[in-house]
N, C-alpha and C positions, 0 to 999 in steps of 0.2 A: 768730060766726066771725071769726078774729083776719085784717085786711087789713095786719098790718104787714109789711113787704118786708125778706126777711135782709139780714145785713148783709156784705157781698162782702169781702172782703180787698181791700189796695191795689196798682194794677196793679203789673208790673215794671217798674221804670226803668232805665236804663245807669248803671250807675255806685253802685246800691243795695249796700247790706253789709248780709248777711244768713246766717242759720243755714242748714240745709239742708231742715231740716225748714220753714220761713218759705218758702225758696227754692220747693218742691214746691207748698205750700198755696196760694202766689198764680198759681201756672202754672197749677196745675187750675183756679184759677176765671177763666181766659181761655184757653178751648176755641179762637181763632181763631188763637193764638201755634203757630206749627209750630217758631221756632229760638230758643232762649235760653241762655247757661249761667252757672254761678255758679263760679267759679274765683278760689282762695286766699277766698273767701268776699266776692269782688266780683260782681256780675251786667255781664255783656255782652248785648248784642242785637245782631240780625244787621244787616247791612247788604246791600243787594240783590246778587241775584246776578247774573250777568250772563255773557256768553258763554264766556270762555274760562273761567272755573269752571264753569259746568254742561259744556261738551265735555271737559273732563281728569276731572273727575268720574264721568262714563259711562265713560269710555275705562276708567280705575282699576276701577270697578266690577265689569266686566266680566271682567279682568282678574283678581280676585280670586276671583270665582264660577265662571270655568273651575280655576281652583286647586282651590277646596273640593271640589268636582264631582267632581276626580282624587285626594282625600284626607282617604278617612274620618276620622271623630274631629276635623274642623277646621270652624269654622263664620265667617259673615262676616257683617256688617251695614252698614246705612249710617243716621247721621245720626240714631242711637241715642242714649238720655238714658242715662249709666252714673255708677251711683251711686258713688264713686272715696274717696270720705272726710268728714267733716262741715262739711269749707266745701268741697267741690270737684265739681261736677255738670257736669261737659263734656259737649258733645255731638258729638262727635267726626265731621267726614264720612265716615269709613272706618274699618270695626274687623276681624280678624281675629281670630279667640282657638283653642284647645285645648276641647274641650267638659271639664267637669270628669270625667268618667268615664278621661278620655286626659290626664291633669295638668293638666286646666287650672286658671285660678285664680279663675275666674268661676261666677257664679249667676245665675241671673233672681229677684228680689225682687219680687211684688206690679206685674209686669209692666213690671220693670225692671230693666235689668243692673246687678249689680254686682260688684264686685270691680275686675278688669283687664285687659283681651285683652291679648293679647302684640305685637301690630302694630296701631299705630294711622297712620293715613295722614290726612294733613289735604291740601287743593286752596287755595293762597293766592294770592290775587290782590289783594284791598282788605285782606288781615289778617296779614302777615308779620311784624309785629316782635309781634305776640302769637303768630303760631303756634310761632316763632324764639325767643320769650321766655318768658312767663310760661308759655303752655301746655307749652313744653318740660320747665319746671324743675317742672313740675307731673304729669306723666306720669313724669319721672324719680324725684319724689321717692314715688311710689305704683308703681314696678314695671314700668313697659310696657319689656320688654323690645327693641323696636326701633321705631324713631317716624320715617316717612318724611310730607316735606313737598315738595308737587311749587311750587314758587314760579313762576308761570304770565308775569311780568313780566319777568323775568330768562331764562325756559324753565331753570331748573335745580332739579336732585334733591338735595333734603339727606336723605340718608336716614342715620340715628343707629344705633346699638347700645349697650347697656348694659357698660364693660367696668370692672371694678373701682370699681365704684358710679357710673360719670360716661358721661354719653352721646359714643362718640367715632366721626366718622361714616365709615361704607362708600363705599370706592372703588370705582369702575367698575372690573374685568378690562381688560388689553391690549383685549377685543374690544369692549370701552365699553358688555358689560353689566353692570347690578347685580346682586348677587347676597344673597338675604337669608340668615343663619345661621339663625334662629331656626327659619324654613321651608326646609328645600332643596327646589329645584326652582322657588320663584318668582323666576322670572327677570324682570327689567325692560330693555326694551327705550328707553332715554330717547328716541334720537333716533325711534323710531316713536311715543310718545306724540306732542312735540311737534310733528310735524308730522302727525299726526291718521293715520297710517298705520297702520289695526286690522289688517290682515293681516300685518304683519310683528310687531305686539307680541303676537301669538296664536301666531304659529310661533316667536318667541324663549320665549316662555313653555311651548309643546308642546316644544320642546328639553329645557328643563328636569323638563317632567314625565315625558320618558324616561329625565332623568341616573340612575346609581345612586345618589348621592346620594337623590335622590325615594323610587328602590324601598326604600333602606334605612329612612327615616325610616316610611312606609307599613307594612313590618313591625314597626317600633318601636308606630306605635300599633295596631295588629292585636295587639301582645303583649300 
Protein backbone atom coordinates (compact mmCIF):
# COMPACT_ATOMS: atom_id res chain seq x y z
CA UNK A 1 0.00 0.00 0.00
CA UNK A 2 1.51 3.19 -1.42
CA UNK A 3 1.79 6.03 1.89
CA UNK A 4 2.90 8.64 -0.51
CA UNK A 5 0.91 12.00 0.11
CA UNK A 6 -0.37 13.82 -3.29
CA UNK A 7 1.11 16.47 -4.26
CA UNK A 8 -1.16 19.88 -3.70
CA UNK A 9 -0.75 22.71 -6.12
CA UNK A 10 0.68 26.08 -4.67
CA UNK A 11 -1.50 28.06 -2.64
CA UNK A 12 -2.71 31.53 -4.07
CA UNK A 13 -0.94 34.51 -3.51
CA UNK A 14 -1.73 38.39 -4.24
CA UNK A 15 -0.15 39.45 -6.95
CA UNK A 16 0.34 35.69 -8.79
CA UNK A 17 -0.03 35.68 -12.88
CA UNK A 18 -1.84 32.98 -13.79
CA UNK A 19 -4.00 31.10 -16.69
CA UNK A 20 -7.45 30.48 -15.58
CA UNK A 21 -7.49 27.11 -15.71
CA UNK A 22 -4.14 27.42 -12.91
CA UNK A 23 -6.40 30.02 -11.30
CA UNK A 24 -9.36 27.17 -10.63
CA UNK A 25 -6.99 24.23 -9.76
CA UNK A 26 -5.15 26.07 -6.95
CA UNK A 27 -8.66 27.43 -5.24
CA UNK A 28 -10.18 24.03 -5.38
CA UNK A 29 -7.24 22.73 -3.46
CA UNK A 30 -7.99 25.41 -0.64
CA UNK A 31 -11.51 24.46 0.54
CA UNK A 32 -11.13 27.28 3.48
CA UNK A 33 -10.67 30.47 0.66
CA UNK A 34 -14.29 31.86 0.43
CA UNK A 35 -12.81 35.22 -1.71
CA UNK A 36 -10.33 35.43 -4.50
CA UNK A 37 -10.19 36.54 -8.03
CA UNK A 38 -7.93 36.48 -11.09
CA UNK A 39 -8.50 39.77 -13.13
CA UNK A 40 -6.45 40.75 -16.64
CA UNK A 41 -4.80 37.42 -15.44
CA UNK A 42 -3.49 38.86 -11.86
CA UNK A 43 -4.84 37.22 -8.66
CA UNK A 44 -6.21 39.63 -5.77
CA UNK A 45 -7.14 38.45 -2.37
CA UNK A 46 -9.60 39.78 -0.13
CA UNK A 47 -9.04 41.98 2.42
CA UNK A 48 -11.23 41.99 5.61
CA UNK A 49 -14.42 43.18 5.69
CA UNK A 50 -15.76 45.15 8.04
CA UNK A 51 -18.92 47.18 8.89
CA UNK A 52 -19.94 49.52 6.53
CA UNK A 53 -19.42 46.90 3.59
CA UNK A 54 -21.31 44.17 5.12
CA UNK A 55 -24.33 46.92 6.14
CA UNK A 56 -24.43 48.44 2.31
CA UNK A 57 -24.01 44.93 1.17
CA UNK A 58 -27.32 43.58 2.97
CA UNK A 59 -29.07 46.80 2.18
CA UNK A 60 -28.08 46.27 -1.90
CA UNK A 61 -28.99 42.61 -1.54
CA UNK A 62 -32.02 42.96 -0.54
CA UNK A 63 -32.71 45.29 -2.67
CA UNK A 64 -32.18 43.35 -5.58
CA UNK A 65 -34.11 40.26 -4.45
CA UNK A 66 -37.25 42.19 -3.95
CA UNK A 67 -36.65 43.29 -7.77
CA UNK A 68 -36.17 39.67 -9.08
CA UNK A 69 -39.27 38.61 -6.78
CA UNK A 70 -41.46 41.34 -9.01
CA UNK A 71 -39.71 40.00 -12.34
CA UNK A 72 -39.70 36.99 -13.89
CA UNK A 73 -36.93 35.92 -16.26
CA UNK A 74 -34.30 37.91 -14.06
CA UNK A 75 -32.06 36.36 -11.52
CA UNK A 76 -29.50 37.79 -8.86
CA UNK A 77 -26.45 36.52 -6.86
CA UNK A 78 -24.07 37.43 -4.45
CA UNK A 79 -20.38 36.95 -4.28
CA UNK A 80 -20.41 34.44 -7.11
CA UNK A 81 -17.18 33.04 -9.01
CA UNK A 82 -18.16 34.10 -12.96
CA UNK A 83 -16.18 32.70 -15.34
CA UNK A 84 -15.69 36.15 -17.63
CA UNK A 85 -12.64 35.15 -20.03
CA UNK A 86 -9.22 33.31 -19.81
CA UNK A 87 -7.30 35.44 -17.56
CA UNK A 88 -10.51 37.01 -15.93
CA UNK A 89 -12.37 35.28 -12.82
CA UNK A 90 -14.00 38.20 -10.69
CA UNK A 91 -16.08 37.49 -8.09
CA UNK A 92 -18.20 40.18 -8.12
CA UNK A 93 -20.25 41.22 -4.71
CA UNK A 94 -23.49 41.61 -6.59
CA UNK A 95 -24.80 40.19 -9.92
CA UNK A 96 -28.10 40.63 -11.66
CA UNK A 97 -28.46 38.97 -15.15
CA UNK A 98 -31.49 37.82 -17.77
CA UNK A 99 -31.82 34.10 -17.32
CA UNK A 100 -30.69 32.89 -20.82
CA UNK A 101 -34.10 31.67 -21.85
CA UNK A 102 -35.08 35.76 -21.60
CA UNK A 103 -31.78 36.97 -23.55
CA UNK A 104 -29.51 36.63 -21.40
CA UNK A 105 -25.94 36.01 -21.97
CA UNK A 106 -25.00 33.81 -19.12
CA UNK A 107 -24.62 29.90 -18.24
CA UNK A 108 -23.91 28.03 -15.30
CA UNK A 109 -20.61 25.85 -16.30
CA UNK A 110 -19.81 22.84 -14.05
CA UNK A 111 -21.23 25.05 -11.14
CA UNK A 112 -20.16 28.09 -12.18
CA UNK A 113 -21.30 31.06 -14.09
CA UNK A 114 -20.30 32.07 -16.99
CA UNK A 115 -20.53 34.37 -19.37
CA UNK A 116 -21.97 38.07 -18.02
CA UNK A 117 -24.85 39.30 -15.99
CA UNK A 118 -25.93 42.65 -17.17
CA UNK A 119 -25.55 44.51 -13.49
CA UNK A 120 -22.89 43.93 -11.57
CA UNK A 121 -22.81 45.98 -8.24
CA UNK A 122 -19.62 46.11 -6.29
CA UNK A 123 -19.62 47.60 -2.14
CA UNK A 124 -16.04 49.59 -1.89
CA UNK A 125 -14.88 50.57 1.07
CA UNK A 126 -10.73 49.26 1.32
CA UNK A 127 -10.98 48.65 -2.74
CA UNK A 128 -11.88 51.73 -4.87
CA UNK A 129 -9.23 52.32 -7.26
CA UNK A 130 -9.54 48.66 -8.45
CA UNK A 131 -13.26 48.73 -8.25
CA UNK A 132 -12.86 52.41 -10.29
CA UNK A 133 -10.04 50.77 -12.29
CA UNK A 134 -9.10 47.58 -13.47
CA UNK A 135 -12.36 45.88 -12.39
CA UNK A 136 -14.14 48.60 -14.42
CA UNK A 137 -12.22 48.37 -17.64
CA UNK A 138 -12.62 44.68 -17.15
CA UNK A 139 -16.40 44.25 -17.11
CA UNK A 140 -16.39 46.85 -19.94
CA UNK A 141 -14.13 45.08 -21.95
CA UNK A 142 -16.35 41.59 -21.56
CA UNK A 143 -20.00 43.22 -21.87
CA UNK A 144 -21.61 44.11 -18.47
CA UNK A 145 -23.92 46.21 -19.59
CA UNK A 146 -24.28 48.56 -16.27
CA UNK A 147 -21.65 48.49 -13.35
CA UNK A 148 -22.82 50.30 -10.08
CA UNK A 149 -20.19 50.87 -7.45
CA UNK A 150 -21.71 52.03 -4.11
CA UNK A 151 -18.04 53.91 -2.57
CA UNK A 152 -19.07 53.63 1.11
CA UNK A 153 -16.06 56.46 2.25
CA UNK A 154 -17.16 59.18 0.16
CA UNK A 155 -21.27 57.68 0.70
CA UNK A 156 -21.50 57.98 -3.18
CA UNK A 157 -23.08 56.04 -6.31
CA UNK A 158 -20.94 55.53 -9.43
CA UNK A 159 -23.39 53.75 -11.18
CA UNK A 160 -22.04 53.33 -15.27
CA UNK A 161 -23.81 52.23 -18.46
CA UNK A 162 -22.41 50.85 -21.53
CA UNK A 163 -22.92 53.65 -24.33
CA UNK A 164 -21.19 53.54 -27.57
CA UNK A 165 -18.56 50.87 -26.35
CA UNK A 166 -17.44 53.28 -23.06
CA UNK A 167 -18.91 53.21 -19.71
CA UNK A 168 -20.53 56.72 -19.19
CA UNK A 169 -22.33 57.14 -15.80
CA UNK A 170 -26.20 57.53 -14.65
CA UNK A 171 -27.39 60.62 -13.17
CA UNK A 172 -29.66 60.78 -10.35
CA UNK A 173 -33.39 62.30 -11.60
CA UNK A 174 -34.46 66.12 -10.14
CA UNK A 175 -35.90 63.55 -7.31
CA UNK A 176 -32.07 62.21 -6.59
CA UNK A 177 -33.24 58.79 -7.72
CA UNK A 178 -31.16 56.54 -9.77
CA UNK A 179 -32.62 54.94 -12.29
CA UNK A 180 -31.29 51.86 -14.10
CA UNK A 181 -31.94 51.50 -18.12
CA UNK A 182 -31.00 48.04 -18.41
CA UNK A 183 -33.72 47.16 -15.56
CA UNK A 184 -36.81 49.59 -15.33
CA UNK A 185 -38.18 49.73 -12.35
CA UNK A 186 -34.99 49.44 -10.19
CA UNK A 187 -34.92 52.37 -8.59
CA UNK A 188 -32.12 53.50 -6.10
CA UNK A 189 -32.90 55.30 -3.32
CA UNK A 190 -28.93 56.74 -2.51
CA UNK A 191 -29.75 58.91 0.37
CA UNK A 192 -31.94 55.84 2.07
CA UNK A 193 -28.96 53.52 1.53
CA UNK A 194 -26.49 55.68 3.19
CA UNK A 195 -28.06 56.37 6.07
CA UNK A 196 -29.15 52.67 6.58
CA UNK A 197 -32.93 53.90 6.05
CA UNK A 198 -34.46 50.09 4.58
CA UNK A 199 -37.96 51.42 4.68
CA UNK A 200 -37.68 54.31 2.42
CA UNK A 201 -35.15 52.28 -0.23
CA UNK A 202 -37.97 49.51 -0.36
CA UNK A 203 -40.84 51.99 -1.05
CA UNK A 204 -38.45 54.10 -3.64
CA UNK A 205 -37.84 50.74 -5.17
CA UNK A 206 -42.05 49.42 -4.78
CA UNK A 207 -42.43 52.92 -6.75
CA UNK A 208 -40.54 51.63 -9.31
CA UNK A 209 -42.04 48.20 -9.56
CA UNK A 210 -45.40 49.92 -10.14
CA UNK A 211 -43.88 52.44 -13.07
CA UNK A 212 -45.06 51.33 -16.53
CA UNK A 213 -41.94 51.21 -17.35
CA UNK A 214 -41.60 47.90 -15.01
CA UNK A 215 -45.07 46.50 -16.41
CA UNK A 216 -43.73 46.95 -20.00
CA UNK A 217 -40.36 45.37 -19.52
CA UNK A 218 -42.27 42.33 -17.61
CA UNK A 219 -44.28 41.64 -20.82
CA UNK A 220 -41.17 41.98 -22.80
CA UNK A 221 -39.92 38.88 -20.99
CA UNK A 222 -43.39 37.09 -20.74
CA UNK A 223 -42.89 37.34 -24.67
Amino acid sequence: MSTVAPILPPPLREGDRLSREEFLRRWEAMPDLKHAELLDGVVYMPSPVGYPHNAVHLMLSGWLLIYIAATDGCDAGSDGTWLMGSADVPQPDLTMRLLPEHGGRSTIVKGLLSGVPELVVEVSHTSASRDLGVKSDLYLKHGVLEYLVAVTKKQEIVWREVVKGRYRRIQPGEDDIFRSRVFPGLWLNATALWTQDRRSLIATLNQGLASPEHAEFVRRLQA
